[in-house]
N, C-alpha and C positions, 0 to 999 in steps of 0.2 A: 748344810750345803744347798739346798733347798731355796731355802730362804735367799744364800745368797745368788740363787742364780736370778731369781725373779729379782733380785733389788738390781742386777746387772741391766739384765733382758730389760726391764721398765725403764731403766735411764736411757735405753737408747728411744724406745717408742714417745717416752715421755720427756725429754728433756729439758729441762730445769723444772718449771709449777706448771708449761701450758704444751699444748699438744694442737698442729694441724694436721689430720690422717686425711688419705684419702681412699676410698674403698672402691674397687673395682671388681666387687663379687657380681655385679649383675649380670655380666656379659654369660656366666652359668644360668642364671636367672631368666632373662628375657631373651636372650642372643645376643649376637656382636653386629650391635644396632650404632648407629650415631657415631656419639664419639668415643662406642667401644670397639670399632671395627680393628681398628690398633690398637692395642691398650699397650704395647710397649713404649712407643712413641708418646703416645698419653703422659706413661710415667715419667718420661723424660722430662715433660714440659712442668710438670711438678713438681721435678726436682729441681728443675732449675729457679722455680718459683721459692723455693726456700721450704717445700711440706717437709715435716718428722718422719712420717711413717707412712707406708701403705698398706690398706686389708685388699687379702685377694685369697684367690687358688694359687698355690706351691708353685704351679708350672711358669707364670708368670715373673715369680721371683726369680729362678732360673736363666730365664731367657731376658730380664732386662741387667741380671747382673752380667749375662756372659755379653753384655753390650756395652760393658763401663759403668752402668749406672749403680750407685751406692745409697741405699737406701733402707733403712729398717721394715722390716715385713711382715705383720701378724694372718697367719694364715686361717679361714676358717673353713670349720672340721665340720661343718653342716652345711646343708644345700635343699635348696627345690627349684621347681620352674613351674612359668607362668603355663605350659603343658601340662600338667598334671594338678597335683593338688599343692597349689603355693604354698598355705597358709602351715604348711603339715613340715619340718624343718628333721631331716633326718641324719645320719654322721654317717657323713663320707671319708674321714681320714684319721686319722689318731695323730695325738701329742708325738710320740715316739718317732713317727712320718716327720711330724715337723721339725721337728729335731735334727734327724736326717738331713731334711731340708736345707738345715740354716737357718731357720725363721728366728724370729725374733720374740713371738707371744702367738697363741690363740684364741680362738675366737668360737663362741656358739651361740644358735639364732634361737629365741624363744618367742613364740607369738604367743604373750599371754589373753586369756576367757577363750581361745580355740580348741574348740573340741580336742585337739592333739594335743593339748598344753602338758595333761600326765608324763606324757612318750619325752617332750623336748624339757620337760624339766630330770627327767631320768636322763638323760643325754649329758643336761647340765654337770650333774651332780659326779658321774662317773668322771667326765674331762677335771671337773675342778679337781677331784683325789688324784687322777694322772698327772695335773699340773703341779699342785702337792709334791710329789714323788719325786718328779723332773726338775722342779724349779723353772718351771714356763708359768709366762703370766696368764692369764685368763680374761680376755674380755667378754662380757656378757651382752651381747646385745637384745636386748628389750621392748618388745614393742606389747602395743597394747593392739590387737589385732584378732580380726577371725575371719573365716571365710562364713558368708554371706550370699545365699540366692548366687549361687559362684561365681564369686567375684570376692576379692577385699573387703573388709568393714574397718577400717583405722579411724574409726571413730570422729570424724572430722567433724559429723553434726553434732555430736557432744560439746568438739573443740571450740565450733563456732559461738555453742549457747548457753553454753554450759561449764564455763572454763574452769570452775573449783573442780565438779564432781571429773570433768579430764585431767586435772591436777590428779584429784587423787587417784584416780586411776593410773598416770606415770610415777606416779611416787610408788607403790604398790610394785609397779614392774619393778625397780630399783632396787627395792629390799627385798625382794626376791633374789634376787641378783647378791644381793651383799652377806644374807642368811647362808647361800650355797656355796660360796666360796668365790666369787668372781673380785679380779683384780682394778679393772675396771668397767665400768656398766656405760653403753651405750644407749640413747631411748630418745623419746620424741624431744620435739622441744614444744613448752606448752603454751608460747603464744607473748608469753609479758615475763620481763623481767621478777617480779612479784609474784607469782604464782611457781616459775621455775624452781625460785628461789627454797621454795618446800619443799620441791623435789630433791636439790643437792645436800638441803639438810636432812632427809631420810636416807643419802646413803652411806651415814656413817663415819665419813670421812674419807671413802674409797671413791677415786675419782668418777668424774662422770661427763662424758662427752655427747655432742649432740647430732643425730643426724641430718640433712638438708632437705631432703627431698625431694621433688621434683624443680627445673628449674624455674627461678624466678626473677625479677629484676638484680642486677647488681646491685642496689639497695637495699629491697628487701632481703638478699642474702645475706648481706654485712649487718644487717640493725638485728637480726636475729642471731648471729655469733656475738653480737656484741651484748644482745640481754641477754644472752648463756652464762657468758663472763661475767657480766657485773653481779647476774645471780648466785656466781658460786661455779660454776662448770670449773672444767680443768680443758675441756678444745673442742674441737667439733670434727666431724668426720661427713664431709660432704662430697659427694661422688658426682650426682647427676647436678650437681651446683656447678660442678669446676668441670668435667670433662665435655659437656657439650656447649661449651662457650670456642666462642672465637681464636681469643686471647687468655689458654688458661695459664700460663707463667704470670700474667698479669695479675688476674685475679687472686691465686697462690699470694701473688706477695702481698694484695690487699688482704687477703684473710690476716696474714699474719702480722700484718699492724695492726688488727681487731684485736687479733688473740694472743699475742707477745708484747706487743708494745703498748696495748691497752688504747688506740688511740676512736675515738666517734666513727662511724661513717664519714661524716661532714665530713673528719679533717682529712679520712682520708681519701674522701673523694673530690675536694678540695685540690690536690696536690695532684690529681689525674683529670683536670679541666676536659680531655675529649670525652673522658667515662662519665665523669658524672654532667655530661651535659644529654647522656644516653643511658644514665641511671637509671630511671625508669619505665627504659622496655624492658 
């Protein structure tokens, strides 16, 4: 029974081979900044954009479904804020909660080489047996991350100079993820087609989606979901890509020509002549 509820719950997050989620955990994170000030509204314009799924806090699914909106929901079960100690990722809710909920899958953050990495790999370990039990899927999200003279260390000057040894450092987080039970792993993306590519062959065959990151050109958004895919990914999960934009039903559907229809940036910026004549702000 198990078994067959994650093969259920994943077709809806996942459906067919590609996935575009979008995650609205930060507004726990940072506050209800930008374009988190609504996040209902937000997910509205998401769905209309055509995304699979959204990650968030329980309460949110609630309140955009008692709005109409229909939409798959993986809840996650861990939290911190940029007030206290980020890097340190502790569980705020159990499977069983989500259940309750209606969710559709869960979700746990792990900042892997952070001194707290022990604690959130135990966090891991106990959701995946819950999920186990329940037949909720499990995303694992995966960063390669530590706190740092306080503040973030994500590795970025690794990223820039170093791209194998930050390959293998997100490959690392992956199989972490995939030894413990997680259904699907979320993690950086590493920069090139080529080098991702090792990353989705360490995890086994268990999907693996990518995060965005901070916002960047409509360009450089799209050419990085699109070497996720060509490497192997199964979708991306970009939040602060798509909700602080102008026009996020638009972008929504551009992602999902990257990510379902397989199609370039070019073509599909191409086919939106005023964006990509503003591509690269």
């Amino acid at each position: 029974m198990a078994s067959n509820g994650k093969t259920v719950r994943l077709a809806r997050i996942i459906p067919g081979v590609r996935t575009v989620m979008v995650p609205f955990d930060d507004d726990l994170i940072n506050g209800p900044y930008a374009g988190l000030t609504d996040p209902v509204t937000r997910v509205r314009e998401v769905a209309l954009g055509g995304a699979d799924a959204v990650l968030g806090f329980p309460r949110l699914l609630t309140q955009y479904t008692e709005r109409g909106v229909r939409l798959p929901f993986v809840a996650n079960l861990t939290a911190s804020t940029v007030l206290g100690v980020h890097t340190r990722k502790v569980a705020v809710s159990s499977v069983e909660r989500a259940i309750r909920h209606g969710c559709d899958g869960v979700a746990v953050h792990v900042n892997v080489s952070d001194r707290q990495e022990p604690d959130m790999l135990a966090t891991l370990g106990a959701v995946a047996e819950d999920c186990e039990r329940w037949g909720m899927p499990l995303l694992a999200i995966m960063y390669p991350r530590r706190a740092h003279n306080g503040t973030d260390d994500n590795y970025l000057e690794l990223k820039e100079h170093d791209r194998d040894r930050y390959a293998d450092l997100v490959r690392h987080c992956v199989r972490i993820a995939v030894e413990v039970g997680a259904d699907v792993v979320k993690t950086q993306y590493t920069g090139d087609p080529e080098s991702f590519a090792s990353v989705t062959t360490a995890s086994m065959g268990v999907p693996v989606i990518v995060a965005g990151g901070p916002r960047t050109s409509i360009r450089e958004a799209l050419s990085n979901a699109h070497g996720a895919i060509e490497a192997g990914a199964t979708g991306v999960c970009f939040g602060r890509q798509t909700y602080n934009r102008t026009d996020i039903t638009g972008f929504v559907r551009m992602l999902r020509s990257v990510v379902h229809d397989d199609l370039s940036p070019d073509e599909v910026l191409a086919g939106q002549p005023s964006v990509a004549a503003a591509s690269g702000q």
